[in-house]
NUMI-491551 format. One record per atom (N, C-alpha, C): x, y, z; residue number from 1. Coordinates in Angstrom, 1 decimal, m for minus. Last residue first. Layout:
% NUMI-491551
ATOM        u        v        w     k
ATOM        X        Y        Z   NUM
...
This chain:
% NUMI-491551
ATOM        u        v        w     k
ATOM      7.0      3.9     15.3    25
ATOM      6.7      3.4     16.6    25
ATOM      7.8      2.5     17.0    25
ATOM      8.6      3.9     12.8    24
ATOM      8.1      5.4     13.7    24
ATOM      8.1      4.8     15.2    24
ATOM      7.9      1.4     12.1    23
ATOM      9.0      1.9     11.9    23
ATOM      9.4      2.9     13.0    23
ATOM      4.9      1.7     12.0    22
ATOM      5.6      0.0     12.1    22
ATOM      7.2      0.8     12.9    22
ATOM      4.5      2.9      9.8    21
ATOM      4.2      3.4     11.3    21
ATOM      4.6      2.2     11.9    21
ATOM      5.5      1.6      7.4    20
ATOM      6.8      3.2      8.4    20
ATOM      5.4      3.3      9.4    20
ATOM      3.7      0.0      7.0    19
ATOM      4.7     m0.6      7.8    19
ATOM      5.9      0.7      7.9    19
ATOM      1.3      1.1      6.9    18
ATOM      1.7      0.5      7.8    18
ATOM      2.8      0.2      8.3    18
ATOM      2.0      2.9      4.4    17
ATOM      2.0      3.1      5.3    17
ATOM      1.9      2.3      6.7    17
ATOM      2.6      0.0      2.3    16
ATOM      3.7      0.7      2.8    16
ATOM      3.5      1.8      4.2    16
ATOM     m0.2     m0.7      2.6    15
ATOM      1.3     m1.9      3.1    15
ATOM      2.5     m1.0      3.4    15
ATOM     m0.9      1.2      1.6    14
ATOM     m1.6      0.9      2.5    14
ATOM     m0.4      0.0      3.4    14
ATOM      0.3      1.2     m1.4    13
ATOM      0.3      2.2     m0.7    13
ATOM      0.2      1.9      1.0    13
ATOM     m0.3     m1.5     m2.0    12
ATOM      0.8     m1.3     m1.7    12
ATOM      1.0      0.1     m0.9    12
ATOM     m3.0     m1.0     m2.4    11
ATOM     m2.8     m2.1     m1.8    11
ATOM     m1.6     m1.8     m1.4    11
ATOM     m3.3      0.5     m4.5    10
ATOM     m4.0      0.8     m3.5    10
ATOM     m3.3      0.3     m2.2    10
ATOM     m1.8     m1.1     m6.9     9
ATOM     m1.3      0.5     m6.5     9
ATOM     m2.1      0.7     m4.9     9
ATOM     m4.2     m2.7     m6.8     8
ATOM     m2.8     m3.7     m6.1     8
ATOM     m1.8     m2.4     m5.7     8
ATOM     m6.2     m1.4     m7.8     7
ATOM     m6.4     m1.8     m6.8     7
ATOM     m5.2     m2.5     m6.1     7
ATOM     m4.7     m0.5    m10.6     6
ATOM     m4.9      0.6     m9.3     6
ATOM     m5.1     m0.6     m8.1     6
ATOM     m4.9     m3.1    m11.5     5
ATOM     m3.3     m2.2    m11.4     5
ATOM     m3.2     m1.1     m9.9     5
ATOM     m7.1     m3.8    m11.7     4
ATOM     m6.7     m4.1    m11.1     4
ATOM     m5.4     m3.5    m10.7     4
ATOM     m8.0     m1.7    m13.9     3
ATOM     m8.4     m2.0    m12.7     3
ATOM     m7.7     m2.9    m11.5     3
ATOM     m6.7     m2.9    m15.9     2
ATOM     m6.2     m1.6    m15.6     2
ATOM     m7.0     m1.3    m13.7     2
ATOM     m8.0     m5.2    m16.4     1
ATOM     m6.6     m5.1    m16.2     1
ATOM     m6.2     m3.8    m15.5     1
């Protein structure tokens, strides 16, 4: 469980930097 928390935490991080360079550009 707790593993997963981080890995989906990972996941969103990564979604969110994409998408403000998405934004920027």
């Amino acid at each position: 469980e707790q593993h997963r928390k981080k890995l989906r935490k990972e996941a969103l991080k990564a979604f969110i930097k994409n998408y403000m360079s998405c934004i920027v550009v």
